[in-house]
C-alpha positions as CSV (number, residue, x, y, z in Angstrom):
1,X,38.4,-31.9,39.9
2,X,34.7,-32.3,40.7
3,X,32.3,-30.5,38.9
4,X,30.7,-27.1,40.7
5,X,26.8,-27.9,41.5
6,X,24.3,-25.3,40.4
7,X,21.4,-24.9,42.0
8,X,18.2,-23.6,40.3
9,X,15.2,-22.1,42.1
10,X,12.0,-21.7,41.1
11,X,9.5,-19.1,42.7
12,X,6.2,-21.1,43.5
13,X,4.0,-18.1,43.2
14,X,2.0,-18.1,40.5
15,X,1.8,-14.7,38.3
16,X,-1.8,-13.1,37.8
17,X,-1.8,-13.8,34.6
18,X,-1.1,-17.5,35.4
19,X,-3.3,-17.6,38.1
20,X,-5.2,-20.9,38.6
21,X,-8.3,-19.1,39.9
22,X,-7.8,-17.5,36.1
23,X,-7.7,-20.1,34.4
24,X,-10.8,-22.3,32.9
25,X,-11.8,-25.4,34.0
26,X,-12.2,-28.6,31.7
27,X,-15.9,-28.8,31.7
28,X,-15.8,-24.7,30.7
29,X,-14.7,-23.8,27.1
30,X,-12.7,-21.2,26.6
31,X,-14.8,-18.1,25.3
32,X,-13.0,-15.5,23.4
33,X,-13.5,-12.0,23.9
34,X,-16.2,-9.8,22.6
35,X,-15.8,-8.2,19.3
36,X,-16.2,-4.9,18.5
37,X,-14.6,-1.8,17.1
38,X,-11.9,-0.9,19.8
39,X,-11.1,-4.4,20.2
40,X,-7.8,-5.9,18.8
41,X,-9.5,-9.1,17.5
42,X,-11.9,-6.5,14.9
43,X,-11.5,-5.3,11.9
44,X,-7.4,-5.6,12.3
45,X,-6.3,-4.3,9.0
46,X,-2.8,-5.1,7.1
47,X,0.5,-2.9,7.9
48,X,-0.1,0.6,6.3
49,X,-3.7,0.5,5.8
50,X,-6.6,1.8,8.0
51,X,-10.5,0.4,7.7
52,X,-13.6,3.1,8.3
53,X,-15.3,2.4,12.0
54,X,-18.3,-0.2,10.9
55,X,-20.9,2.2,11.6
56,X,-19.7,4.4,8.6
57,X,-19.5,1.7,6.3
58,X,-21.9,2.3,3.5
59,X,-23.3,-0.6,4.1
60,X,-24.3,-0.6,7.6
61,X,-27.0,2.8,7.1
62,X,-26.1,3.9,10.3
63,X,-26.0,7.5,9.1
64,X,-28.4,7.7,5.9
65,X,-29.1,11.2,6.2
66,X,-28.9,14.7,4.8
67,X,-25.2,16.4,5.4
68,X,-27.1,19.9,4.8
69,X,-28.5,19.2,8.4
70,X,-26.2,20.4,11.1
71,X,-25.2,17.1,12.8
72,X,-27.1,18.0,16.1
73,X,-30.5,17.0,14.4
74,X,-29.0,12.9,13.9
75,X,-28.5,12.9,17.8
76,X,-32.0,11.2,18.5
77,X,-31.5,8.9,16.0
78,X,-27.9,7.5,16.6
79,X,-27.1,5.8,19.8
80,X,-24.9,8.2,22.2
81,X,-22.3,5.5,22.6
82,X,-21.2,5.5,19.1
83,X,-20.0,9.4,18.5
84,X,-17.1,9.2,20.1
85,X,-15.9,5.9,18.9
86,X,-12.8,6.8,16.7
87,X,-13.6,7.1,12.8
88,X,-10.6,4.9,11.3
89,X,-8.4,1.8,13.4
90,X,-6.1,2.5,14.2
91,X,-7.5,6.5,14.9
92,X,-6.2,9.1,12.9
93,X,-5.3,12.7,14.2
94,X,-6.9,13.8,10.7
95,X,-9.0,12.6,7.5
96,X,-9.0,13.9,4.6
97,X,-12.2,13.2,2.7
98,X,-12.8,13.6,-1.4
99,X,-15.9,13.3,-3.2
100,X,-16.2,12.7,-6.7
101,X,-19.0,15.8,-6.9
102,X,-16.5,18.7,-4.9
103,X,-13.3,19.7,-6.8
104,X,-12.0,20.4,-2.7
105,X,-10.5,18.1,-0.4
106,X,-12.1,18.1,3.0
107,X,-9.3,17.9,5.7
108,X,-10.9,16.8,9.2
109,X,-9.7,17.3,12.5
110,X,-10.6,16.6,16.1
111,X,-13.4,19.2,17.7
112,X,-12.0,18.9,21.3
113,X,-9.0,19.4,22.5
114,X,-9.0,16.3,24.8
115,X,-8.8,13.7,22.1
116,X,-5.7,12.9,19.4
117,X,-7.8,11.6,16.9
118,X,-10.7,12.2,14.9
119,X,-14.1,10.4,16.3
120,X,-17.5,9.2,14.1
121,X,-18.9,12.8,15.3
122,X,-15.7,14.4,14.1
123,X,-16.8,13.2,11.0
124,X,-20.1,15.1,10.4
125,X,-19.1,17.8,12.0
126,X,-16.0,18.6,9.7
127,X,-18.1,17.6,6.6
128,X,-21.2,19.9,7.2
129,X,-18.7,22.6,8.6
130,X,-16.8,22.6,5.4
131,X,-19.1,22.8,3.1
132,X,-20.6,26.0,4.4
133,X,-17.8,27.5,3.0
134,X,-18.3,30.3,0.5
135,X,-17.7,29.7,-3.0
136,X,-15.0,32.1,-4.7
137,X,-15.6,33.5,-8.0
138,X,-12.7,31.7,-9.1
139,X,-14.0,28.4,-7.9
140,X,-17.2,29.2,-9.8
141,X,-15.6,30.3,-13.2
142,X,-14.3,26.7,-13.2
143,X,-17.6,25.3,-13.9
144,X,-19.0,24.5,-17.5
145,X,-22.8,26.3,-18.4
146,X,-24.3,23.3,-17.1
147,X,-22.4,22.6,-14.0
148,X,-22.9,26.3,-12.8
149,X,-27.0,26.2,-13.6
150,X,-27.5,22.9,-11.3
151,X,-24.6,24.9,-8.7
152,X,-27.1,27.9,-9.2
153,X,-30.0,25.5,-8.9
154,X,-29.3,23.9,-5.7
155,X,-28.3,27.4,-4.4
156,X,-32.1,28.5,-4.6
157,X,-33.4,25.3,-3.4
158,X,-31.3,25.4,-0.6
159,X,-32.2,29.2,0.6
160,X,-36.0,28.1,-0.4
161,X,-36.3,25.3,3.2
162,X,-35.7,28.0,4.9
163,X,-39.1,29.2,6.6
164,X,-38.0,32.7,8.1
165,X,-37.9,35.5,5.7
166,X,-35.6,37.6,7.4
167,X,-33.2,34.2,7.9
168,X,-34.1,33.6,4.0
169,X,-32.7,36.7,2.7
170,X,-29.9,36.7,5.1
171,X,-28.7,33.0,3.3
172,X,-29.7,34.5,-0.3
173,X,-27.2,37.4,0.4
174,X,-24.1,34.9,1.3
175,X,-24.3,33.4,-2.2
176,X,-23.3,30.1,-3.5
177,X,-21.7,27.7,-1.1
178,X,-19.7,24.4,-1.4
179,X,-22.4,22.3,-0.4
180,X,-24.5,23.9,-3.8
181,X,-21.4,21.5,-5.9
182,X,-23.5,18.7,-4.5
183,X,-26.8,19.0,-6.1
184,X,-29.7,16.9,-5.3
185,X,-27.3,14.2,-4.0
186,X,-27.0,15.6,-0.3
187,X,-27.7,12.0,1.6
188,X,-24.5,10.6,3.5
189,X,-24.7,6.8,3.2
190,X,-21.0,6.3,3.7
191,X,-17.3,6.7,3.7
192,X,-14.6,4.0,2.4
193,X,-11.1,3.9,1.5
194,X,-9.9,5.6,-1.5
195,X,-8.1,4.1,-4.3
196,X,-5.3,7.4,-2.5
197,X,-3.5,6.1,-0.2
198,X,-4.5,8.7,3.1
199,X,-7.8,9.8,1.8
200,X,-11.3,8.5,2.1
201,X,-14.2,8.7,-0.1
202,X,-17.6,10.4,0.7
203,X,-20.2,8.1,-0.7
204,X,-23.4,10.2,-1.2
205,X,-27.1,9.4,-2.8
């Protein structure tokens, strides 16, 4: 009984990806791709974990300014391209962000409805909008004699930048807000990973 032939067929045309016009020459080194944050080749961190966008590292001093400040007054200073970058890799639909001087944790979501995930701008806008919160008279009671004359303290200092008199007593009338926890140390300079699994810390100076 003979053996049935098979016949194999190869198709000759070359896929794109396989293309020769694609691929280098000798003489031409392959170069790899650019790096940066929404590349796959950056920053790609282990199964389960999440890294902070580089430009809100506290080393990189993108960002070293005042979180009393609504964000609108960094726009001159921060290139346009980076707000909308997303704030973690792999992006995050929310953050939640502790800091050793706030006894809240500051949940942070996306401002526009057209994105999934929380972006660099995100960021400053959910920290300054949270810590305009008032402060309840519970929240207050919590503090020892000390804690609530530098709260008290920062309160009046606070109310004092503003120029306006009518806008001064307006803010002196709303009372103590989160942002009074803070102090003197009011300067973003950063935001890392927690030792919490899902929460970041807010590094301030």
């Amino acid at each position: 009984m003979s053996k049935q032939q098979k016949h194999v067929r190869f198709d000759d045309t070359p896929s794109p990806a396989s293309s020769s016009s694609s691929l280098p020459s000798e003489e031409e080194p392959c170069t790899p791709p650019p790096l940066g944050f929404n590349s796959p080749y950056h920053c790609t961190p282990l199964p389960g974990t999440s890294a902070v966008n580089p430009f809100l590292e506290p080393k990189n001093g993108m960002f070293n300014c005042d979180i009393t400040q609504h964000p609108v007054y960094m726009a001159h200073s921060v290139p346009a391209h980076i707000w909308d970058q997303p704030a973690t890799h792999p992006s995050a639909p929310s953050l939640v962000v502790v800091c050793d001087r706030l006894p809240w944790m500051l949940t942070i979501y996306p401002t526009s409805s057209h994105r999934s995930y929380v972006t660099v701008r995100d960021v400053f806008d959910g920290i300054y909008t949270a810590l305009r919160k008032p402060v309840l008279t519970a929240e207050l009671a919590t503090l020892s004699p000390a804690g609530k004359a530098a709260v008290t303290a920062a309160y009046h200092e606070r109310c004092r930048r503003i120029v306006d008199p009518e806008m001064f007593e307006m803010e002196m009338s709303k009372g103590f807000k989160r942002v009074d926890f803070l102090g003197k140390h009011t300067t973003f300079y950063g935001i890392k990973s927690s030792k919490v699994p899902g929460r970041w810390d807010l590094m301030l100076k």
